[in-house]
VOGU-3710 file (C-alpha; in Angstrom, 3 decimals, decimal comma):
1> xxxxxxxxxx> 116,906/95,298/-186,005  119,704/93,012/-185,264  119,336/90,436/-187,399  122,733/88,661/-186,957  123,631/90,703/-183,745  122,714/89,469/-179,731  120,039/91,245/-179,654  117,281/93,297/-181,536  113,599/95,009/-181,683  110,969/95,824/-183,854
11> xxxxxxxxxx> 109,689/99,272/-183,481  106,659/101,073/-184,049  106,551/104,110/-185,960  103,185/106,656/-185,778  102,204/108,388/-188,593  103,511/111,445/-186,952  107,098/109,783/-186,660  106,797/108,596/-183,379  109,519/105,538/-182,907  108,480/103,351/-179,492
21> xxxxxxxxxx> 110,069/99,909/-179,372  107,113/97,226/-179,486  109,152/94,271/-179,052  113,328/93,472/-178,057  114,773/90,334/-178,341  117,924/88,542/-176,814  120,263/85,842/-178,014  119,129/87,065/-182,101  117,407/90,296/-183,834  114,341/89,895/-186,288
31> xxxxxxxxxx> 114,989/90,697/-189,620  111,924/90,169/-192,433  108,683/90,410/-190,359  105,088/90,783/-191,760  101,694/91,476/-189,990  98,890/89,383/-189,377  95,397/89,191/-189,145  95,385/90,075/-185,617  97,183/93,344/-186,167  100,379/91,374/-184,461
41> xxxxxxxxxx> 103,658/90,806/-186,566  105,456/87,591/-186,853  109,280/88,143/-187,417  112,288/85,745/-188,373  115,436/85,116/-186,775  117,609/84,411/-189,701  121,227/83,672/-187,420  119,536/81,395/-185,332  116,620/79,356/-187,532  113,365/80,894/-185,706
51> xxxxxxxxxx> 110,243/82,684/-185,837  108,811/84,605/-183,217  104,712/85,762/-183,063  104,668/89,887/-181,546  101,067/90,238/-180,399  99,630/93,661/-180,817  100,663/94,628/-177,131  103,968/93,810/-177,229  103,922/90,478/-176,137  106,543/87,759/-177,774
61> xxxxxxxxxx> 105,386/83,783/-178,240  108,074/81,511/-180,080  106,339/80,371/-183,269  109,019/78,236/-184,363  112,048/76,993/-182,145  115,484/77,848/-182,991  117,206/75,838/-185,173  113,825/74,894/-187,258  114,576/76,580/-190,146  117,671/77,090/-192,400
71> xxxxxxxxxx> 118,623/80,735/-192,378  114,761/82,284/-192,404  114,574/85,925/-194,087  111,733/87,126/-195,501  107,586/85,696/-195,471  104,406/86,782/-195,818  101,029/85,843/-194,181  98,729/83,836/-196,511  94,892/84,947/-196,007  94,068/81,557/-193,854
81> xxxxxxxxxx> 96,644/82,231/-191,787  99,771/80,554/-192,777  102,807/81,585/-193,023  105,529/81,373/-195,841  108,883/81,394/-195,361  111,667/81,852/-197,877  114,684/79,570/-196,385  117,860/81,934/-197,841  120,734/78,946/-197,836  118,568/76,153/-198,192
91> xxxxxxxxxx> 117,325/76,996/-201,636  113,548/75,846/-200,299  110,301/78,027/-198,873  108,483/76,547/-196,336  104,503/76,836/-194,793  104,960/77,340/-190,952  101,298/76,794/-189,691  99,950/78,747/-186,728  100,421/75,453/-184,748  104,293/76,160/-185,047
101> xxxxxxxxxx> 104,427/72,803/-187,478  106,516/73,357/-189,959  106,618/72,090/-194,030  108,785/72,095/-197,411  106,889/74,381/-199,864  108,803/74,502/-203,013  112,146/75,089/-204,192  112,901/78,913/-204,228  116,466/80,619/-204,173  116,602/84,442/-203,293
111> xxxxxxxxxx> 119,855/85,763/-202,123  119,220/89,405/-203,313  118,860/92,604/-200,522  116,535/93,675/-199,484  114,814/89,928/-198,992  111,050/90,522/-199,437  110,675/88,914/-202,340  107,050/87,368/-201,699  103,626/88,200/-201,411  100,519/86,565/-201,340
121> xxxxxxxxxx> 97,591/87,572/-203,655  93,655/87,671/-201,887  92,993/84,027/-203,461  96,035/82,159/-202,413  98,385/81,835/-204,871  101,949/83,581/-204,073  104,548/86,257/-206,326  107,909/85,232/-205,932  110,978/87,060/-207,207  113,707/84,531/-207,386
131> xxxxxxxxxx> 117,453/85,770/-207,712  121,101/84,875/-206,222  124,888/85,705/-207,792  125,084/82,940/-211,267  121,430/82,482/-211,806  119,067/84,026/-214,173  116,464/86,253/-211,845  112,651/84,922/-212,448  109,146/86,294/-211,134  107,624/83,642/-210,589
141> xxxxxxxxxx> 103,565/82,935/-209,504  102,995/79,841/-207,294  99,790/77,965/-206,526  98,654/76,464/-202,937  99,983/72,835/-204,016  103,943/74,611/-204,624  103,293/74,172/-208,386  104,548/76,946/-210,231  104,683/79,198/-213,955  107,781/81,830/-214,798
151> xxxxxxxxxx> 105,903/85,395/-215,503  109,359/87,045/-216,172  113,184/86,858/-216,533  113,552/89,789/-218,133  113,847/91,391/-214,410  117,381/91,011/-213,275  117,428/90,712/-208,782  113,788/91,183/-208,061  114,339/92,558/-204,291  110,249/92,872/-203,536
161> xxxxxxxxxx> 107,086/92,070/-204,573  103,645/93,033/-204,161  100,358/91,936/-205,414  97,102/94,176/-206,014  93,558/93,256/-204,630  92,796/93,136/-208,533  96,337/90,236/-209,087  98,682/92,763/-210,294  101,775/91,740/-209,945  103,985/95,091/-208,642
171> xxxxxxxx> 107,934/93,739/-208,650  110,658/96,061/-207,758  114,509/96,209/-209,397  116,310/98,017/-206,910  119,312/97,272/-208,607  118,395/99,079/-211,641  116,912/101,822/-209,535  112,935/100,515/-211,185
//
């Protein structure tokens, strides 16, 4: 919560529907987040440029310092460990490493709510959906090296993907209510 407001959380819900607040956050809110291996979260802080690490307990660590990306909002974790960041007004992902070091992936423009439009398959290669206001909307599949093959454009403001143990692609159209 609070992504562009002074301050935010991340909450954990049960699967009773039990709310506690795991994290809160001053000067900037988390908005995409994604879990890792650890069974922690790492969240970004779009208004400001940052990423923060939530260990399982609670605990916050500043993955990336403010100001060290270009309007973060959504990522995913690949299996190794790094993480991929979809830069909204930069037009560019990038590979934040757990180090905190930070690196241009490849060129990727997704303006579209809700922002989750990545995921990373078991083998390392990443589903993008790709849309923003004058541009055709792709699904895209990218390999390790930021090389990359259009799998669609017949999907107009792909707003989330997922991808299947097996490397099905699952893309949702939330637009188009599909």
């Amino acid at each position: 919560t609070g992504d562009f407001a002074e301050s935010g959380g991340v909450f954990r819900v049960s699967p009773e529907g039990i709310t506690t607040e795991l994290a809160a956050f001053s000067r900037n809110g988390i908005e995409g987040i994604a879990l890792t291996a650890d069974g922690g979260l790492v969240g970004v802080q779009r208004a400001i440029g940052g990423l923060q690490r939530i260990r399982p307990d609670g605990t916050i660590a500043v993955l990336v310092e403010p100001n060290g990306l270009t309007s973060p909002q959504s990522l995913a974790i690949s299996p190794c460990g790094d993480v991929l960041v979809v830069n909204d007004e930069a037009g560019w992902s990038s590979v934040v490493c757990e180090d905190g070091t930070v690196r241009v992936f490849a060129k990727m423009c997704s303006f579209q709510p809700p922002q989750t439009c990545i995921a990373f398959s078991t083998e390392g290669w990443i589903a993008a959906g790709e849309s923003a206001p004058g541009f055709p909307s792709l699904l895209n599949v990218y390999l390790p090296n930021g090389r990359h093959t259009t799998l669609s454009t017949a999907l107009e403001n792909v707003s989330g993907v997922a991808v299947a143990a097996d490397g099905t692609i699952f893309a949702s159209v939330t637009g188009e209510g599909r």
